[in-house]
N, C-alpha and C positions, 0 to 999 in steps of 0.2 A: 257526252262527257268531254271537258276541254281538255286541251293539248296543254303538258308542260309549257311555260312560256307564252302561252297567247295571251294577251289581258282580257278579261272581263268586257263582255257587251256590258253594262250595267242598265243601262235602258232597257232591255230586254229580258235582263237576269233579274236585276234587282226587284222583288216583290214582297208587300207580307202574305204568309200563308195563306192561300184561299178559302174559300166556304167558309162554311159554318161548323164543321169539325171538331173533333177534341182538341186538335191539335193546330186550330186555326188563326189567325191572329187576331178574328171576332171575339173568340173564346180567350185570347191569352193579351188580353192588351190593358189587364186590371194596375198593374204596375205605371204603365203610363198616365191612365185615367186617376191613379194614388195622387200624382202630383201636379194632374191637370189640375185635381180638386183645390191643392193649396195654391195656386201660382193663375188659374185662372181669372181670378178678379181684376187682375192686370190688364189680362189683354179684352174684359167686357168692359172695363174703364174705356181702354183706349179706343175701342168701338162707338163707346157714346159718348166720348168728348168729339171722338171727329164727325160723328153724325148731331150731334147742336151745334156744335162753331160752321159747321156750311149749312145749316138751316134745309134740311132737306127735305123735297116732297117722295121724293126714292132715293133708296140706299143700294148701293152694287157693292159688296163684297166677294173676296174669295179665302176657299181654304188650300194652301197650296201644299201638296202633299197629304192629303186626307185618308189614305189606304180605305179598310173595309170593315173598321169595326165601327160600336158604337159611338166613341169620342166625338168623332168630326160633330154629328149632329147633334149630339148633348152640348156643345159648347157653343153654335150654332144660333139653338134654342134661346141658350143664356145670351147672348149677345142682343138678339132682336127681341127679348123682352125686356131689357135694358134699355136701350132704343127708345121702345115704346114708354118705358117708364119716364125719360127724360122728356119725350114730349111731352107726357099728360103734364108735366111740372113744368112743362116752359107755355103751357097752352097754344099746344100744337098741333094741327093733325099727326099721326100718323103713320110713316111713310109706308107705301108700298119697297119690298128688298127683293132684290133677286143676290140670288148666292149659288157661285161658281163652285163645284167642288172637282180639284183638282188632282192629278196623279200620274203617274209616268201610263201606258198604252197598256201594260200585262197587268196592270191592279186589277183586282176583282169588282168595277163599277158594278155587276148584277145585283150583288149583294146591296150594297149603297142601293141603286137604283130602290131594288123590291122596299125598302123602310120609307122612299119616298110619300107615297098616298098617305100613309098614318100619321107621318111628321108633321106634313101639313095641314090636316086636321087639329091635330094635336095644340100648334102652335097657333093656329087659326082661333081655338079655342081659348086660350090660355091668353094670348096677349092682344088678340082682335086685328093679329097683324094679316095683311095681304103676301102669302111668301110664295117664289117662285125659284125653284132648284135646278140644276144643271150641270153633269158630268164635262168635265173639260181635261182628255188626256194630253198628257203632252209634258216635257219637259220642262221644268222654273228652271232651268239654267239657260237662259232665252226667253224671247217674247209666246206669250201665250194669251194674251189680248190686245184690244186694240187701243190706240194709244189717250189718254188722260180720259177713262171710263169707270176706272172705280177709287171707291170711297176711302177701303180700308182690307187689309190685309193681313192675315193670320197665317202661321205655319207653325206646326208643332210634330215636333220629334221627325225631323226632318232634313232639315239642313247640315245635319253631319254627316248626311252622306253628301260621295264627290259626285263628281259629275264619271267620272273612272278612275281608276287605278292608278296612279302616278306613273307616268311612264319614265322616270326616271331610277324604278325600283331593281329596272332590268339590266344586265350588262350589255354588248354587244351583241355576247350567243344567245343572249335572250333566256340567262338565266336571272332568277333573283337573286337580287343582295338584302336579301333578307332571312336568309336562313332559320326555318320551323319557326317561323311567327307569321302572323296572321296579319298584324300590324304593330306599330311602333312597340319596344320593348326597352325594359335596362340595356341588352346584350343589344339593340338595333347601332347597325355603323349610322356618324352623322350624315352621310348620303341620304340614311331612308329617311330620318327627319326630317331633311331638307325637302327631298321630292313629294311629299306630302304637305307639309306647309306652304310649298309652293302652288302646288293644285286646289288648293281650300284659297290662295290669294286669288289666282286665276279665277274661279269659280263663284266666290263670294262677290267679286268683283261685279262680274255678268249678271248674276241676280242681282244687286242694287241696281243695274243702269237700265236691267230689263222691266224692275219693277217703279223705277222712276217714270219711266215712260206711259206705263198704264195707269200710274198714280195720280189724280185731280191735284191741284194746289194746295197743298196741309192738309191732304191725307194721311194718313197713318199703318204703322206696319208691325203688326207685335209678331217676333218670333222666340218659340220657345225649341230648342237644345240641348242635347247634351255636349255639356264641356268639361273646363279643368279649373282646379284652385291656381295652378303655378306657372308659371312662365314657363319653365323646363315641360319639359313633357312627359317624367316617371311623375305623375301624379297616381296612385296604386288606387285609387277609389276610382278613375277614369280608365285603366287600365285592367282592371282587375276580372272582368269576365272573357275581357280577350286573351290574359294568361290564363285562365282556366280551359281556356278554348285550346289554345298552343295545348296544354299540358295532358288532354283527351286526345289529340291527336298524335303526340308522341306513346303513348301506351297503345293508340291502335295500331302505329309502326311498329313498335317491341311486341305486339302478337302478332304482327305478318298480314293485318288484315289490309294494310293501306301501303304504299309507297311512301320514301321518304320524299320523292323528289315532286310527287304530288302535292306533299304537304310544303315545300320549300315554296312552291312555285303559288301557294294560294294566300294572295292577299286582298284585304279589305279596301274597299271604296268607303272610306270612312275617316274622319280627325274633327277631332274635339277638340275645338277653340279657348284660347284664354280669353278674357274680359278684353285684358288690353289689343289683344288680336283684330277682336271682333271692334274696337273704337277705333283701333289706323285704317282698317280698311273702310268704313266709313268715312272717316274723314277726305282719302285719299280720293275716294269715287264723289265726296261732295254732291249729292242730292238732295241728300238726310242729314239730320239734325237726330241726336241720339237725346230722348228726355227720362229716358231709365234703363238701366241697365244692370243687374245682378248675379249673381253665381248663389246657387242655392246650393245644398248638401243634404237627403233625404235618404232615412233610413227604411228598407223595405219591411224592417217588423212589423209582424203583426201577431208575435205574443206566440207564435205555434211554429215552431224552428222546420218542421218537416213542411207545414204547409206552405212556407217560406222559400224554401229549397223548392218545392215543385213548381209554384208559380215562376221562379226567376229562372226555372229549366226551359219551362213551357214556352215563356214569353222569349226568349234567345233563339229556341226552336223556331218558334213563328216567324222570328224575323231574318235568321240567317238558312231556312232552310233552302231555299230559292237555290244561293249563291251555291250552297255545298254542293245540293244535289248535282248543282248543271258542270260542277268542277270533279268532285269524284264518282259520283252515280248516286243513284237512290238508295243500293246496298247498303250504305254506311252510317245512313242516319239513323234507323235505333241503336245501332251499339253505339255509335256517338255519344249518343247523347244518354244514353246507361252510363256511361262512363263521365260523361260531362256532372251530369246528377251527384254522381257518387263524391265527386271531387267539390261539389256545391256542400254536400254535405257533412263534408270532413270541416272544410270554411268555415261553413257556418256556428260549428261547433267552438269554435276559435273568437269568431266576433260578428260582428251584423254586418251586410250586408247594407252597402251604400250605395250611391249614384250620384254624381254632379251634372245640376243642370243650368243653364245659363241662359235669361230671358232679357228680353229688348225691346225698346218702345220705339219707337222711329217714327219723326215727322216729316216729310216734302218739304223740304223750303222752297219757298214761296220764288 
């Protein structure tokens, strides 16, 4: 359990839920894959415009940040049968691909691994492609390959996490100033918005210069995020399950089951970028050339208000249980999230249930 005050390893912390479980993030990543399905055509686009414009006899991609559910290799799939589709219409062979699937050291590659033998069958089958897979742990904030080796790069649901904690959250004593939030709020002082804007510039920064370097000439890089409509930062559809978050663990404090100073002191590795954020810092790092760029807004209904409410429980669980557990114990996470639930479902009764997400095409200049 951490200590008041320490920040977050997040390399080490930060994971989605293991196995295969109820409660795993194999099992809970349906919400994500919702809007892979509309936004993915984007980033198969941009995979097989930069595999015809270099004319390739092999293709090297990566997926950076890929966790352990099924996404990574459904999307995958899609990309190198697209590939394929573009050569038969350019009358071309083929390329043999090898594809990197990336993620911090504590992900659960087993899982990933074990879907390997069938995938490649599968797609063996389907598009007559030659594929060749490969777990690569390690941190995208730095280099993790070697330098002008691949093609084309993907990351989704990924890059809103930081690299750590803003270490500007903390005072001297090594308290937060952020008082019972989790992350940014209405009630946050402009210190903490500043100390995290600044760790997402730092951050963002490091990934463009790390992924310039591994990038061939007019390569390409789609990333998919979540972000924000507004320049300010009370965007409430961006916000809004990390109040829900805050407001479970204030009622765990009001029944004695938690500390307050626990919960003062627990904050997110996490900021959700504006459009225009995400183009200065581009521009600034000059590598990239930005050829699309969007903010979407998707609603999680799906017509069954409770099944609604469980899925967007589950999928929260999956991906923040890592962090809680190793900050307050394990003790806290079912009543957590009984309580997180319940407060979904008061919401939900009110109105639906949004997410801002924010995708990006990006090419190497030459």
């Amino acid at each position: 359990m951490a200590e008041p005050g320490v920040a977050m390893d997040v390399e080490h912390v930060l994971r989605m839920k293991e196995g295969l479980g109820d409660t795993s993030y194999a099992q809970n990543s349906s919400l994500q894959n919702k809007t892979m399905q509309t936004l993915r055509h984007m980033i198969v686009k941009a995979a097989a415009e930069a595999s015809e414009s270099l004319a390739l006899e092999s293709m090297t991609m990566a997926d950076l940040g890929c966790a352990s559910g099924p996404n990574s290799l459904s999307l995958v799939g899609d990309i190198i049968k697209a590939v394929c589709q573009k050569s038969g219409e350019g009358a071309r062979p083929v390329p043999e691909f090898m594809v990197f699937l990336n993620d911090l050291p504590s992900n659960d590659f087993n899982a990933m691994f074990s879907s390997f033998p069938g995938f490649i069958v599968r797609i063996g089958a389907d598009a007559g492609a030659q594929v060749f897979l490969a777990g690569v742990p390690g941190n995208f904030y730095g280099r993790l390959f070697g330098k002008v080796c691949l093609h084309f790069i993907f990351s989704c649901y990924s890059l809103h996490w930081l690299s750590q904690v803003p270490l500007g959250l903390y005072n001297d004593e090594g308290k937060s100033m952020n008082k019972g939030k989790a992350y940014i709020s209405e009630t946050s002082q402009p210190i903490v918005t500043t100390a995290y804007f600044k760790q997402f510039q730092m951050d963002f920064n490091l990934f463009l210069k790390s992924r310039s370097a591994e990038l061939k000439s007019s390569g390409k890089m789609a990333l998919l995020l979540l972000g924000r409509r507004t320049q300010g930062h009370q965007d409430m559809a961006t916000n809004f399950f990390w109040n829900m978050l805050d407001k479970s663990f204030s009622i765990l404090v009001s029944q004695g089951m938690v500390e307050e100073d626990k919960v003062d002191s627990y904050n997110v590795p996490f900021y959700a970028p504006s459009s225009k954020e995400v183009e200065d810092e581009v521009e600034r790092e000059g590598s990239f050339a930005i050829e699309h760029i969007e903010v979407c807004e998707f609603s999680s209904s799906s017509g069954d208000a409770e099944k609604d409410v469980r899925t967007a429980a589950m999928a929260i669980r999956a991906i923040q249980e890592s962090m809680i557990k190793h900050h307050f114990g394990e003790q806290i996470i079912d009543p957590l999230f009984k309580v997180f639930t319940d407060l979904l479902t008061e919401a939900r009764a009110k109105a639906e249930i949004k997410g801002v997400h924010l995708i990006v095409i990006l090419k190497k200049s030459a």
